[in-house]
GUMAR-479000 format. One record per residue (C-alpha): residue number from 1; x, y, z. Coordinates in Angstrom, 2 decimals, decimal comma. Example, Ala and Ser with C-alpha at 12.3 -4.5 7.8 and 13.67 -1.06 7.14 Angstrom:
<nodes>
NODE  nr       x       y       z
NODE   1   12,30   -4,50    7,80
NODE   2   13,67   -1,06    7,14
</nodes>
This chain:
<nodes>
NODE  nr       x       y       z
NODE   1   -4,26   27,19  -19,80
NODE   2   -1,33   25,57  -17,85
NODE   3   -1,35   22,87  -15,13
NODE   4   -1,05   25,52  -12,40
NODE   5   -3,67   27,74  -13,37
NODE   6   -6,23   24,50  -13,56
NODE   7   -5,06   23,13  -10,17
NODE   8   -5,67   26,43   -8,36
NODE   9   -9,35   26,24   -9,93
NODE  10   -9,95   23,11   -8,79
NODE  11   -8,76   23,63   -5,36
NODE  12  -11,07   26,28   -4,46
NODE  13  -14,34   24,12   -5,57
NODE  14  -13,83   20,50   -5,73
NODE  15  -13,29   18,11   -3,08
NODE  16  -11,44   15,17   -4,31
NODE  17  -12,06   11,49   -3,62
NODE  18   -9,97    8,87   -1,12
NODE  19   -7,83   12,33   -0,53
NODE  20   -6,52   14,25    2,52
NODE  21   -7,23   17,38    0,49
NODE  22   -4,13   19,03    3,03
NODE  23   -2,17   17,44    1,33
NODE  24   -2,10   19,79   -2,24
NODE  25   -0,63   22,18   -0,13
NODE  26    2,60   20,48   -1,35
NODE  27    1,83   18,37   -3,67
NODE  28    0,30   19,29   -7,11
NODE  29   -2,94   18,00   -8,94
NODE  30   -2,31   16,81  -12,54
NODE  31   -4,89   18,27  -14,62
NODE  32   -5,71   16,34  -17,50
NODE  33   -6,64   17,56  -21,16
NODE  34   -6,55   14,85  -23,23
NODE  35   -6,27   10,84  -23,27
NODE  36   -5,75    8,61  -26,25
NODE  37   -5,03    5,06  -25,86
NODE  38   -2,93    4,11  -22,44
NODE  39   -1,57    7,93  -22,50
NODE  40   -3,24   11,09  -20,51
NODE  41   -1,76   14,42  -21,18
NODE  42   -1,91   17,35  -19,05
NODE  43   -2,29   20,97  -19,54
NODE  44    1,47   21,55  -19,82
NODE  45    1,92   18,80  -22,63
NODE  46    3,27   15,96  -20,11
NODE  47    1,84   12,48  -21,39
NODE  48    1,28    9,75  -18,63
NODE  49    1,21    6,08  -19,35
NODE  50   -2,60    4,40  -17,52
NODE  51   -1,08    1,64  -15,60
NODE  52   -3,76    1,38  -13,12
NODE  53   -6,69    1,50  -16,04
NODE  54   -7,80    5,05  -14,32
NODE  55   -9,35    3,10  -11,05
NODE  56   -9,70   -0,38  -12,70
NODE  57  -12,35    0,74  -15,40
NODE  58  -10,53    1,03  -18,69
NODE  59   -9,93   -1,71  -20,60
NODE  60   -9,77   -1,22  -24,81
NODE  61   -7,73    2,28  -24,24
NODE  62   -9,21    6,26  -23,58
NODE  63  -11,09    7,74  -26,18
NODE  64  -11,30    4,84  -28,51
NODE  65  -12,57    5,18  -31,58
NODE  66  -15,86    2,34  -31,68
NODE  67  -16,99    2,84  -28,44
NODE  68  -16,75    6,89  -29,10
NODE  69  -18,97    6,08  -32,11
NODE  70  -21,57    3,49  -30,53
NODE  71  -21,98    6,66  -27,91
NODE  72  -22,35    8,96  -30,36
NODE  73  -25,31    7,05  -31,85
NODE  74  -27,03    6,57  -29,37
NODE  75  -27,01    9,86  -28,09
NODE  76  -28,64   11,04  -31,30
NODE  77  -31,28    8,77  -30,87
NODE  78  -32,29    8,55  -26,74
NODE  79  -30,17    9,54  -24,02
NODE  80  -32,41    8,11  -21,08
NODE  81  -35,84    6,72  -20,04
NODE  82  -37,45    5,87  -16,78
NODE  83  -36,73    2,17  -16,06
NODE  84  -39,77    1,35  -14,58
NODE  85  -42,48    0,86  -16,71
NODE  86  -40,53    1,62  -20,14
NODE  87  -37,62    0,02  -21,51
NODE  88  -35,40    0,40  -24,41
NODE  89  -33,09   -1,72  -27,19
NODE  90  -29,97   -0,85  -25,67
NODE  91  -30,74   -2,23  -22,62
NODE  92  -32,83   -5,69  -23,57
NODE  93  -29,51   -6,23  -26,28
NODE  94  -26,84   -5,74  -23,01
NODE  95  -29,13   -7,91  -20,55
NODE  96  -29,44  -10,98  -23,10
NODE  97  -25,86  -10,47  -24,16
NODE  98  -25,07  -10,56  -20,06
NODE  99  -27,43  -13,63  -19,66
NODE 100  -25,57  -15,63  -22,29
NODE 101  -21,61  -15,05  -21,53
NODE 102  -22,35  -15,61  -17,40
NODE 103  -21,97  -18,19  -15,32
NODE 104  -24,88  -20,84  -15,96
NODE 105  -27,97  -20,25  -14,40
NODE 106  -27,82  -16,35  -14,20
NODE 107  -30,87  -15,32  -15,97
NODE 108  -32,31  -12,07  -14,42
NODE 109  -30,31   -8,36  -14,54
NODE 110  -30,70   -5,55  -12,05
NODE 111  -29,11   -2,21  -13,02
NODE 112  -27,21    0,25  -11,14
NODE 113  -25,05    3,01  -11,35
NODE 114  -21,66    2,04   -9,47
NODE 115  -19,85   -0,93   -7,92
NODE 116  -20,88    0,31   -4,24
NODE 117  -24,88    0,71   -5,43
NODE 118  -24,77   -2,87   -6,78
NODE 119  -23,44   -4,21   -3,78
NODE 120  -26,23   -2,62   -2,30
NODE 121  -28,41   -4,40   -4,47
NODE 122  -26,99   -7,34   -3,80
NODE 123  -26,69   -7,63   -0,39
NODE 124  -30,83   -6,04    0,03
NODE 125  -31,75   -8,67   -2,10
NODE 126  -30,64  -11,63   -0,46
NODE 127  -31,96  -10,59    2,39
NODE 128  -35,37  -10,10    1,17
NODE 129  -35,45  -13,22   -0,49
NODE 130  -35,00  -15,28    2,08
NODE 131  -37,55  -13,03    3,74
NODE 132  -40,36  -13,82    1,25
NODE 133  -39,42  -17,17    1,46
NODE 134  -40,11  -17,19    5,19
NODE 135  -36,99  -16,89    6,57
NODE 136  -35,35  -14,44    8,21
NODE 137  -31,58  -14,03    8,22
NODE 138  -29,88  -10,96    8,83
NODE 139  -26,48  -11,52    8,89
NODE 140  -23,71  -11,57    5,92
NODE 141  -20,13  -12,69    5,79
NODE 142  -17,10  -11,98    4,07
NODE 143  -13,89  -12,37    3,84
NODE 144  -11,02  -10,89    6,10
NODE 145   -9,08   -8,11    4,72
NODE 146  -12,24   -7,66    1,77
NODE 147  -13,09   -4,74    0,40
NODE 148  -16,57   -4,24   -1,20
NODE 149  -17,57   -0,08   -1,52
NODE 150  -17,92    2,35    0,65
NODE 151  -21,57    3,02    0,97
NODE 152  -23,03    1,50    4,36
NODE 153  -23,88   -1,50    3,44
NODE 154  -21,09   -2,28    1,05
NODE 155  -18,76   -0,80    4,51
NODE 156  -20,54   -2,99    6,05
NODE 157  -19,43   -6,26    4,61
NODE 158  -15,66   -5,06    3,97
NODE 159  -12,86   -5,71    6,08
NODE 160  -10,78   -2,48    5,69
NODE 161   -9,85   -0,36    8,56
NODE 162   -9,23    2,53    6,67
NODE 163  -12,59    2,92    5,31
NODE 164  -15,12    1,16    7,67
NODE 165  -14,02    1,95   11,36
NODE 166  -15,21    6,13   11,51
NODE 167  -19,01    4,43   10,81
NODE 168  -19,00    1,41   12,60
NODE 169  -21,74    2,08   14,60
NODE 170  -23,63    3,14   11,61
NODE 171  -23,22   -0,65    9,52
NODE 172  -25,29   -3,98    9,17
NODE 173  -24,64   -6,97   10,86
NODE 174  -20,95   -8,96    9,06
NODE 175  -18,75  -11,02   10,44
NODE 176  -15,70  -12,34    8,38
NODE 177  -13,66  -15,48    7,50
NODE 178  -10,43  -15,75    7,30
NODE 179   -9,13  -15,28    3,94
NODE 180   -6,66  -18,01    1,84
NODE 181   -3,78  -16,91    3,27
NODE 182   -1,53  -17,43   -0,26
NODE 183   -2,21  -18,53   -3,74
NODE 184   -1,74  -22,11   -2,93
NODE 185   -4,64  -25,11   -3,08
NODE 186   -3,70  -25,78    0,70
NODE 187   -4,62  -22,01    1,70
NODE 188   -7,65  -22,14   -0,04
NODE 189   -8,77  -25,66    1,69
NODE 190   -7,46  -24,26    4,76
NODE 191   -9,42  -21,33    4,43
NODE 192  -12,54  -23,47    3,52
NODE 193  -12,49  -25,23    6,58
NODE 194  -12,60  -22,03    8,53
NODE 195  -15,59  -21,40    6,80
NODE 196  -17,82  -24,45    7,26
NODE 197  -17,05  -24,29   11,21
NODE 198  -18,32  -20,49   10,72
NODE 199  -21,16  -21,87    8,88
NODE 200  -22,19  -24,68   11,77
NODE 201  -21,88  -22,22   14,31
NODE 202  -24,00  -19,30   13,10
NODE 203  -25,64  -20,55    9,24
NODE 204  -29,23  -20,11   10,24
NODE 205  -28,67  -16,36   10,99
NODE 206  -26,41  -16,12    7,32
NODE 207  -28,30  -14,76    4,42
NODE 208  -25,00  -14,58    1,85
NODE 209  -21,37  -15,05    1,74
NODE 210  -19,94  -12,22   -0,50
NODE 211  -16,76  -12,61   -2,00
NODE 212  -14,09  -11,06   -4,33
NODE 213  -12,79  -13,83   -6,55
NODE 214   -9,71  -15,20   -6,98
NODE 215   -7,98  -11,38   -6,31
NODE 216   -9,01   -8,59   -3,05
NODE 217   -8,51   -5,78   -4,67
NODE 218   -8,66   -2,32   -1,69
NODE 219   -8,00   -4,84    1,11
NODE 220   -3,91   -5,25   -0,62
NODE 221   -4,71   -7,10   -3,99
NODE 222   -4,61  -10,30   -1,95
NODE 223   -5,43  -13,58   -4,58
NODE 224   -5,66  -17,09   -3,94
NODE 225   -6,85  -20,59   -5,55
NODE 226  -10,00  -20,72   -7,16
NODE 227  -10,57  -24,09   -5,15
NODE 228  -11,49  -21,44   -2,36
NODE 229  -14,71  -20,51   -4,35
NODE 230  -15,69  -24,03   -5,23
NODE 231  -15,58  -25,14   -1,96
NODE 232  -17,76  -21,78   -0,76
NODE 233  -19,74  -21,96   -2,82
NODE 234  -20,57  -25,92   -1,95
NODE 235  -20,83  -25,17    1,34
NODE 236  -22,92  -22,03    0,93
NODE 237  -25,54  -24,62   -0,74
NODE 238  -25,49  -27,24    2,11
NODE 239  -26,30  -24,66    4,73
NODE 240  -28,74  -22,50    2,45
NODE 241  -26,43  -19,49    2,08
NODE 242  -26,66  -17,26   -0,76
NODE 243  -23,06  -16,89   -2,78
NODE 244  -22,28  -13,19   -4,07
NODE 245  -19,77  -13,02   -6,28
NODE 246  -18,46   -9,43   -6,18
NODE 247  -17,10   -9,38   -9,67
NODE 248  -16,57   -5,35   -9,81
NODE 249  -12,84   -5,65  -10,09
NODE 250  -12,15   -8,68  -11,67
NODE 251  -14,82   -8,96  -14,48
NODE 252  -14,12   -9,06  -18,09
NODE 253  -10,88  -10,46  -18,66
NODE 254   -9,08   -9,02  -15,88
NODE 255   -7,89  -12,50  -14,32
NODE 256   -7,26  -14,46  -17,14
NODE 257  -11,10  -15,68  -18,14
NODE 258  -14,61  -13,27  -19,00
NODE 259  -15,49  -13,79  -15,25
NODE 260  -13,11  -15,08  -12,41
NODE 261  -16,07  -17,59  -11,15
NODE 262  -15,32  -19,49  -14,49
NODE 263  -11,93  -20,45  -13,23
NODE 264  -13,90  -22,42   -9,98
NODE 265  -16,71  -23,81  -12,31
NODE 266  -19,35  -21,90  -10,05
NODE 267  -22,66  -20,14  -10,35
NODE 268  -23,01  -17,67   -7,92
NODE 269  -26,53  -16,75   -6,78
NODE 270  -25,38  -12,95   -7,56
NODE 271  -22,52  -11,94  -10,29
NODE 272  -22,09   -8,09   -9,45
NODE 273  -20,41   -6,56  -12,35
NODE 274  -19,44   -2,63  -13,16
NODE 275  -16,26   -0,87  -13,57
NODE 276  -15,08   -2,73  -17,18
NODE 277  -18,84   -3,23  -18,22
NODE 278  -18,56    0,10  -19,93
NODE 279  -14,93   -0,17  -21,13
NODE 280  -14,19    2,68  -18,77
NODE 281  -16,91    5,09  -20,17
NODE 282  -19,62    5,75  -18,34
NODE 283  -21,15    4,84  -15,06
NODE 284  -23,37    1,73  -15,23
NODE 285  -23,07   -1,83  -13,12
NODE 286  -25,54   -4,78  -12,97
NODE 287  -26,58   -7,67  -10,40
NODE 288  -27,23  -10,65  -12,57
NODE 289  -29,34  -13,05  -10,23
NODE 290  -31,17  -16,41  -11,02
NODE 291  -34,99  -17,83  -11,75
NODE 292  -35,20  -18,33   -8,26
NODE 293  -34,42  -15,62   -6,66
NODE 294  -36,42  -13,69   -9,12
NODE 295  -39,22  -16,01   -8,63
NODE 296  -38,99  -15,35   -4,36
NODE 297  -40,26  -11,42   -5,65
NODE 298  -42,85  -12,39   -8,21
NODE 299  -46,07  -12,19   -7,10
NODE 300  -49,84  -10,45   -6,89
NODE 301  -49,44   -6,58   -5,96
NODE 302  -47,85   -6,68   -2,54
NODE 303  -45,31   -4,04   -1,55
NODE 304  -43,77   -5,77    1,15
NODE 305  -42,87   -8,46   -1,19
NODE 306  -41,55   -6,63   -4,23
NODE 307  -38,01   -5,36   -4,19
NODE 308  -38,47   -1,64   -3,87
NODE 309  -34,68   -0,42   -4,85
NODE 310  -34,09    2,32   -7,44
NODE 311  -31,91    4,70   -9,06
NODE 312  -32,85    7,42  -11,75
NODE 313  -30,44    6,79  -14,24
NODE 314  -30,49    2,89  -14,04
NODE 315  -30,25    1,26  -16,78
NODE 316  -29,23    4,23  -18,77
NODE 317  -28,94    4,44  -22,34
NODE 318  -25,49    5,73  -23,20
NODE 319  -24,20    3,39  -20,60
NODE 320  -25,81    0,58  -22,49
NODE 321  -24,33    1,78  -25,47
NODE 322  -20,93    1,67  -24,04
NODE 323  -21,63   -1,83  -22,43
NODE 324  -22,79   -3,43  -25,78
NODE 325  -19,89   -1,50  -27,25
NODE 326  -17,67   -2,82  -25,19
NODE 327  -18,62   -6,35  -25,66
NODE 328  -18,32   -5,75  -29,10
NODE 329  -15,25   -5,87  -28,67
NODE 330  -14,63   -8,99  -26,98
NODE 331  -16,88  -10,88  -29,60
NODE 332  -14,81   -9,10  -32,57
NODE 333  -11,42   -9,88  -31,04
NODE 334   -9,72  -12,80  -28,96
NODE 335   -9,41  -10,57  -26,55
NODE 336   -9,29  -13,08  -23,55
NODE 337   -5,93  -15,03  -25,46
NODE 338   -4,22  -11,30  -26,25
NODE 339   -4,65  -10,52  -22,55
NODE 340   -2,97  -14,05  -21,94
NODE 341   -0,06  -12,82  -23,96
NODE 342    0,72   -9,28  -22,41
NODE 343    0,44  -11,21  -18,67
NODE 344    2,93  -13,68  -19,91
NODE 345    4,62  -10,20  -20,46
NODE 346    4,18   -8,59  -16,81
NODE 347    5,12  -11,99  -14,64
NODE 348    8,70  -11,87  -16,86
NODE 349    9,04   -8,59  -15,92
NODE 350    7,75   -9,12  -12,08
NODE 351   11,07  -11,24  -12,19
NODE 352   12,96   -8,31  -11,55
NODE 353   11,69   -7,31   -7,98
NODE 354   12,65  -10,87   -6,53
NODE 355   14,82  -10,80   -3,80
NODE 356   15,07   -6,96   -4,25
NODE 357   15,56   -5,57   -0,76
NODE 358   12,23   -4,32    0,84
NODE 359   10,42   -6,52   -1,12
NODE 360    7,79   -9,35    0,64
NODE 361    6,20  -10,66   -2,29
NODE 362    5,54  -10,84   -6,10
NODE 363    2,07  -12,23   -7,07
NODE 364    0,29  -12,29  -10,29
NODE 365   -3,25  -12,88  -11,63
NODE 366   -3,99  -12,49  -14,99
NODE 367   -4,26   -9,01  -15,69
NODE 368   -2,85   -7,50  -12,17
NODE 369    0,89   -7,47  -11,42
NODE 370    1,65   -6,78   -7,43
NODE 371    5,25   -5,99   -6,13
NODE 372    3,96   -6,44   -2,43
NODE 373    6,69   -4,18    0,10
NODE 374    7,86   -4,03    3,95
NODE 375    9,71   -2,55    6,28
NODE 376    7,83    0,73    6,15
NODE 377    5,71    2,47    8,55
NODE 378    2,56    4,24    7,55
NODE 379    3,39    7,47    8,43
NODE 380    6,24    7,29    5,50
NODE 381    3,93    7,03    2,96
NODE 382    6,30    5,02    0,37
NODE 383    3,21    4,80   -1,77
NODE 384    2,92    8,22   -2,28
NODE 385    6,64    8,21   -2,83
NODE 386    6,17    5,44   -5,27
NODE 387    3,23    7,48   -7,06
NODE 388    5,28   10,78   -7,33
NODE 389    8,66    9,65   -8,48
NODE 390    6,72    7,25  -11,42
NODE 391    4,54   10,27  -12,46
NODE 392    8,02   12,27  -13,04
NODE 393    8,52    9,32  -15,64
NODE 394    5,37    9,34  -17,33
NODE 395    4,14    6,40  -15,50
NODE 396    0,67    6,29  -13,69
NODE 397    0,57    4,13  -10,58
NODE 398   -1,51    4,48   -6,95
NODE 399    0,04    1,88   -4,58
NODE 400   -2,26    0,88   -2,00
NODE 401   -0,29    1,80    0,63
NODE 402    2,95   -0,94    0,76
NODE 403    1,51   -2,57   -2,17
NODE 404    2,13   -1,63   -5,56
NODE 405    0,11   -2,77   -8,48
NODE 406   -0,20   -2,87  -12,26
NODE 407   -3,42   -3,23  -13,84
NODE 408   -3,20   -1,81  -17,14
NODE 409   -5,97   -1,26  -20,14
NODE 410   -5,56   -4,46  -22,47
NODE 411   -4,20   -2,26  -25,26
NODE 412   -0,92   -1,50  -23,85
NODE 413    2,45   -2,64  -25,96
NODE 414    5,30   -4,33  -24,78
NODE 415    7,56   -0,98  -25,12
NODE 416    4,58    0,73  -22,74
NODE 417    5,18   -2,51  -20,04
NODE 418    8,44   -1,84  -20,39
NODE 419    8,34    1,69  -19,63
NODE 420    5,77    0,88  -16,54
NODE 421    7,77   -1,80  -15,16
NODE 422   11,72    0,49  -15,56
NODE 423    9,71    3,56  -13,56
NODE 424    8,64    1,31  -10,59
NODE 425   12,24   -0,28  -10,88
NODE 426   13,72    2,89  -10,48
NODE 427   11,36    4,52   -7,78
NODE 428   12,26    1,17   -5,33
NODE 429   15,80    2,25   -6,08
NODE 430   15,58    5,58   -5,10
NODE 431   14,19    4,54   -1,61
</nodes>
């Protein structure tokens, strides 16, 4: 089997995600075979270093070896049960486990099965609560330039062009606030302000503020102070707002602490976690919500007052295997202080790109490394340029459009940064 022979399969049946499928007339799928570690090998023996964690997901490496085996058991023992009405270990073990490492206060889990779906969750949730509560507030903010999913409702509260403008007419009621325009404490305060004037204006028709902290990920990789979310989040409570913190992206580890909220000393109303929560594995994500939200549902048998939102394989056992598996991990290592080291790692070698020509703007949280470019229409596509001339050196990388990032699984080496950062070094000399 060879790399053609698998990508002229595939491009009779499948129909491949965020792609213009036109374009592999020219340019060719990469099949993959294998992955081990930060590598993925293709059908003609070409190994590709992971530096964008396969879509933000993997973080202890592919295929490794304890979460392969915590799968394995449980798949010998139940695959899946109904959620409602039944329950099993796996999922009780992951929910206290959740309960204790969040943000104070976050007491109640709601499963899903992607980031999008749990935004959805989310987002219906608030609304309802407020609802019960006798209230009725249909409108939800975010911030400009945010991305959240790309089901309706998750469209709905994003700020990307790209994605949301072709169903506009189709979306819920959002409005946005401007975003911190840098990482600085004055942006952030700046940005605040913006928001409580929002807030006086229209805060009786606001059932949540959702957020990405500390980094946007879709909307450019955008990041900014953590004093942003603190002051949110205070203002969210003086005008009865809920605060949803859309954690999908930046949960476990990725920005330097378990969850990003930790770094503004917050509690959101709703943590929304997926991607990392399996390591990478499987799909799974979770809303983790508090007493009194819960409490706004609980009641004699009333439809209209119980949150009718489900999904057949929530809560699903081999995804709980490879949650709790994947926490493993963070209990059994100092994972959070390793992490610490290898960023120390990617802001030396971010050095490089300053003052390089085409190049706006370094920026760093944690985990993510951005080389931010201009002077470059769409139509050239210098991302896809970017993308195709690092894949000739082993490297894995998918700018989003002028903005290229490195978000790598935690396991990578210094020689495999190394390697990363030389191949996007040499593709901004080449253009």
């Amino acid at each position: 089997m060879s790399n053609f022979s698998m990508s002229t399969r595939d491009l009779n049946v499948v129909w491949h995600p965020c792609t213009q499928m036109k374009d592999h007339e020219t340019i060719p799928l990469v099949p993959i075979k294998r992955a081990e570690g930060v590598y993925l090998e293709d059908f003609d023996g070409n190994r590709y270093i992971d530096a964008i964690s396969s879509w933000w997901v993997n973080l202890f490496g592919h295929c490794n070896a304890y979460i392969n085996s915590q799968i394995t058991e449980q798949l010998n023992t139940l695959e899946h049960v109904i959620l409602a009405g039944f329950t099993h270990e796996r999922v009780i073990r992951l929910s206290e486990r959740l309960v204790a490492l969040s943000p104070e206060g976050l007491t109640r889990c709601f499963y899903a099965d992607n980031g999008s779906s749990a935004i959805e969750v989310a987002l219906k949730m608030s609304y309802h609560a407020h609802k019960n509560n006798g209230v009725e507030k249909p409108l939800f903010v975010s911030l400009s330039e945010s991305y959240h999913g790309e089901t309706l409702g998750a469209l709905a509260v994003g700020d990307v062009a790209l994605y949301k403008e072709t169903y506009e007419p189709l979306l819920i009621r959002a409005v946005q606030t401007p975003s911190p325009y840098d990482q600085s404490e004055a942006a952030a305060l700046e940005a605040a302000a913006a928001f409580e004037v929002l807030l006086h204006e229209r805060g009786g028709e606001i059932a949540a503020f959702i957020v990405e902290p500390l980094v946007q990920g879709a909307g450019g990789m955008r990041m900014y102070h953590p004093r942003f979310l603190t002051e949110a989040k205070r203002l969210c409570e003086e005008f009865g707002v809920h605060f949803i913190a859309d954690e999908v992206l930046v949960g476990f580890g990725r920005t330097g602490t378990l969850f990003a909220c930790e770094q503004a000393r917050i509690t959101p109303d709703y943590l929304v976690l997926s991607k990392g929560l399996t390591g990478g594995y499987l799909p799974l994500s979770v809303v983790l919500t508090t007493e009194a939200v819960y409490n706004a549902f609980y009641c004699d048998y009333n439809p209209a007052r119980s949150f009718l939102h489900s999904h057949s394989y929530t809560g699903n056992a081999l995804a709980c295997a490879a949650a709790n598996a994947t926490l493993d991990i963070f209990e059994q290592h100092d994972v959070i202080e390793t992490n610490r080291s290898i960023a120390y790692r990617m802001g030396e070698h971010l050095k490089r790109f300053e003052g390089m020509q085409h190049v706006k703007e370094i920026r760093q949280c944690g985990m993510i490394a951005v080389v931010e470019l201009e002077g470059f229409a769409p139509q050239e596509r210098i991302g896809l340029k970017i993308h195709r001339h690092c894949l000739e050196r082993g490297v894995l990388i998918r700018p989003l459009g002028n903005v290229i990032y490195v978000m790598p699984p935690y396991v990578i080496t210094p020689e495999e940064l190394q390697i990363v950062f030389d191949a996007i070094e040499s593709a901004l000399g080449k253009i």
